[in-house]
C-alpha positions in Angstrom: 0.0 0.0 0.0 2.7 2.2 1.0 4.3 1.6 -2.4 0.6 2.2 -4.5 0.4 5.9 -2.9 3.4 7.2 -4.4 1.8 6.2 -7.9 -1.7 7.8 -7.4 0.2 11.2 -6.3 2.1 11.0 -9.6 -0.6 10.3 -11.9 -3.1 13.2 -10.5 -0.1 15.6 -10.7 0.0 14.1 -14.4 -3.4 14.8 -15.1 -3.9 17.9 -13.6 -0.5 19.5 -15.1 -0.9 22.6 -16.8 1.5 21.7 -19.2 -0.9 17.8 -19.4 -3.1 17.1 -22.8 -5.6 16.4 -20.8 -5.9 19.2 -18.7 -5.1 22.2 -21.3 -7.9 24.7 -22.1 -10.2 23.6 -25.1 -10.4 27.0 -26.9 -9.0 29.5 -29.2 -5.2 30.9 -28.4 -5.9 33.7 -30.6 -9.4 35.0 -29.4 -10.1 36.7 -26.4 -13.5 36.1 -24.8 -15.7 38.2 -23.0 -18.8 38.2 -20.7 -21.5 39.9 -19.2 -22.5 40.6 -15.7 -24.7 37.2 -16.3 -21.8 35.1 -17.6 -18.4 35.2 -16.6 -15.8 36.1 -18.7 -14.6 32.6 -19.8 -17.8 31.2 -20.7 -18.7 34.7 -23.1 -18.5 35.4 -27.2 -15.3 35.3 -28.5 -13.8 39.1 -29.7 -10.6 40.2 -31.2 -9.0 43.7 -31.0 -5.5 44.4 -32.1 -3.3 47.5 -33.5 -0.9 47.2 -35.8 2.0 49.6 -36.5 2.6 50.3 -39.8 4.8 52.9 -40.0 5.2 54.4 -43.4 1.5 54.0 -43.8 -0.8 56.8 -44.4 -4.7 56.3 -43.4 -5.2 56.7 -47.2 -3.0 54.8 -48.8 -3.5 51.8 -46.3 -7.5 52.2 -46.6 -7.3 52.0 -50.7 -4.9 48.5 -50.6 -6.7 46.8 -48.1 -10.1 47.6 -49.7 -8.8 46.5 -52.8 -7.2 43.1 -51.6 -10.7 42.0 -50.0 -12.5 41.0 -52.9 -9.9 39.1 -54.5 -8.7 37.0 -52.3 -11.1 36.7 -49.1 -14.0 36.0 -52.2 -17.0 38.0 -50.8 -19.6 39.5 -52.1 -20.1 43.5 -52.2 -22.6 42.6 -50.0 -20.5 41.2 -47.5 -18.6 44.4 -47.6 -19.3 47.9 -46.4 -16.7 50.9 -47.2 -16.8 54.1 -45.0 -13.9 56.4 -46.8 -14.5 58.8 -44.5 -13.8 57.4 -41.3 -11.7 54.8 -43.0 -13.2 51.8 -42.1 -14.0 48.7 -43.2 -16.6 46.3 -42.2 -16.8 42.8 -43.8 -18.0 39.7 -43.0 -15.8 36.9 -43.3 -16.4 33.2 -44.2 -12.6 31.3 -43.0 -12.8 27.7 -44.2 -11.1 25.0 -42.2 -9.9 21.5 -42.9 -11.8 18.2 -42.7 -11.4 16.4 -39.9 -11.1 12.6 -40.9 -15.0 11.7 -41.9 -16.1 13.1 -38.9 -16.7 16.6 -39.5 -16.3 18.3 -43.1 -17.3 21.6 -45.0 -16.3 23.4 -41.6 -16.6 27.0 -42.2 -15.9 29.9 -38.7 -17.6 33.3 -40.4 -17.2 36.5 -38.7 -17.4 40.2 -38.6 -14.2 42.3 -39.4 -13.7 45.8 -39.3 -10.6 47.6 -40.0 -10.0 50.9 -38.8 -7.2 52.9 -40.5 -5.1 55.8 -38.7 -1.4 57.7 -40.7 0.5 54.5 -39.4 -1.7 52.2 -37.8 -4.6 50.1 -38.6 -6.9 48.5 -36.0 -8.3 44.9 -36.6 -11.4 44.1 -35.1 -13.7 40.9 -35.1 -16.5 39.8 -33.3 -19.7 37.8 -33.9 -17.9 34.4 -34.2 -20.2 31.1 -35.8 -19.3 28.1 -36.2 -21.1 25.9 -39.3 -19.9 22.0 -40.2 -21.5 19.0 -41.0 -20.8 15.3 -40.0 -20.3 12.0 -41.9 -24.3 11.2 -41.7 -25.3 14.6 -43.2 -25.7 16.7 -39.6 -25.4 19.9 -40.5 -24.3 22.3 -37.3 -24.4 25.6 -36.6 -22.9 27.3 -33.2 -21.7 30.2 -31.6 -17.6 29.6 -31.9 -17.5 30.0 -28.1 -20.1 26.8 -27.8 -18.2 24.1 -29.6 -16.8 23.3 -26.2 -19.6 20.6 -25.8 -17.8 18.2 -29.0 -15.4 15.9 -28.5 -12.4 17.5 -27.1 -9.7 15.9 -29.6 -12.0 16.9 -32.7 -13.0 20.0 -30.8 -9.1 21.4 -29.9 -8.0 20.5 -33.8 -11.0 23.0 -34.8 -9.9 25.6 -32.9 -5.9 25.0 -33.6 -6.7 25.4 -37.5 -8.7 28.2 -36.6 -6.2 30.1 -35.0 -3.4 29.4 -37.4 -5.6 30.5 -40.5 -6.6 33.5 -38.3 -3.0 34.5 -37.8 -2.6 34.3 -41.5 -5.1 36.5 -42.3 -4.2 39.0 -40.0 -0.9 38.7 -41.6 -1.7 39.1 -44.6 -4.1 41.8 -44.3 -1.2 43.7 -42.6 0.9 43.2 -46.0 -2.1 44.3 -47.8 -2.1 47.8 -46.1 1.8 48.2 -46.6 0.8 47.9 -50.3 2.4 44.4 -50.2 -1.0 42.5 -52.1 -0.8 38.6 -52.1 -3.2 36.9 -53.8 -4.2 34.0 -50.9 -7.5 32.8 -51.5 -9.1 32.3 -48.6 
């Protein structure tokens, strides 16, 4: 018995690790989430709000690329778009496709709200209103706030959220070279 002890202790430290699989936080690295009075912050919609420096860049000049690198490569609508010269912003809605995952869950698709906010040498990214759409092997079509997929099976649920965040950060990075007149033509 005295030798069993020492084994338990080890394993619950194991499993209850920070730096342990099993333990990490199921959620988006990128994202920060947000809550009400009603919910706590954790358990909240998903936002993102970042500056970016961009110094040679003039509110103009940075408004006219990124506005022009939109519709070729993130493949929305006018619809999906809406231009504001004057304040220099830009609000579109974005559909980010992600891989399959085995035959379990395919056509996954996170679509959110973006608006960009230029300034002479910075440009503010903003996002919010994140939805989750996908549908299983038998047909199951699903459709949840991006904050709720939590619920799924944690493997298929963490590899969601890890090719979300990486195709996030790629966005982000290229509509940063967009503004510094750097156009890519990534198709989203």
């Amino acid at each position: 018995m005295k030798r069993i002890a020492p084994v338990f202790i080890a394993l619950a430290a194991i499993f209850t690790s920070p730096h342990s699989s099993i333990a990490q936080k199921t959620g988006s690295a990128v994202l920060t989430q947000t809550g009400t009075e009603e919910q706590s912050a954790k358990n909240g919609p998903y936002t993102y709000d970042k500056v970016e420096l961009i110094p040679d860049g003039t509110k103009d000049k940075m408004y006219a690329n990124v506005k022009a690198w939109i519709p070729l490569n993130l493949k929305v609508s006018n619809d999906n778009i809406a231009l504001d010269a004057t304040n220099g912003t830009i609000a579109v809605n974005v559909p980010l496709s992600l891989a399959d995952i085995d035959a379990t869950l395919s056509r996954q698709q996170v679509s959110f709200k973006m608006v960009l906010s230029f300034k002479d040498g910075k440009m503010r990214v903003q996002a919010n209103d994140f939805q989750y759409y996908g549908s299983d092997a038998r047909g199951t079509i699903y459709a949840k706030h991006f904050e709720d997929l939590r619920p799924f099976v944690k493997n298929i649920t963490r590899r969601i959220y890890e090719d979300f965040d990486k195709k996030f950060a790629n966005l982000n990075q290229q509509i940063v070279l967009a503004a510094k007149g750097q156009h890519t033509n990534d198709e989203w």
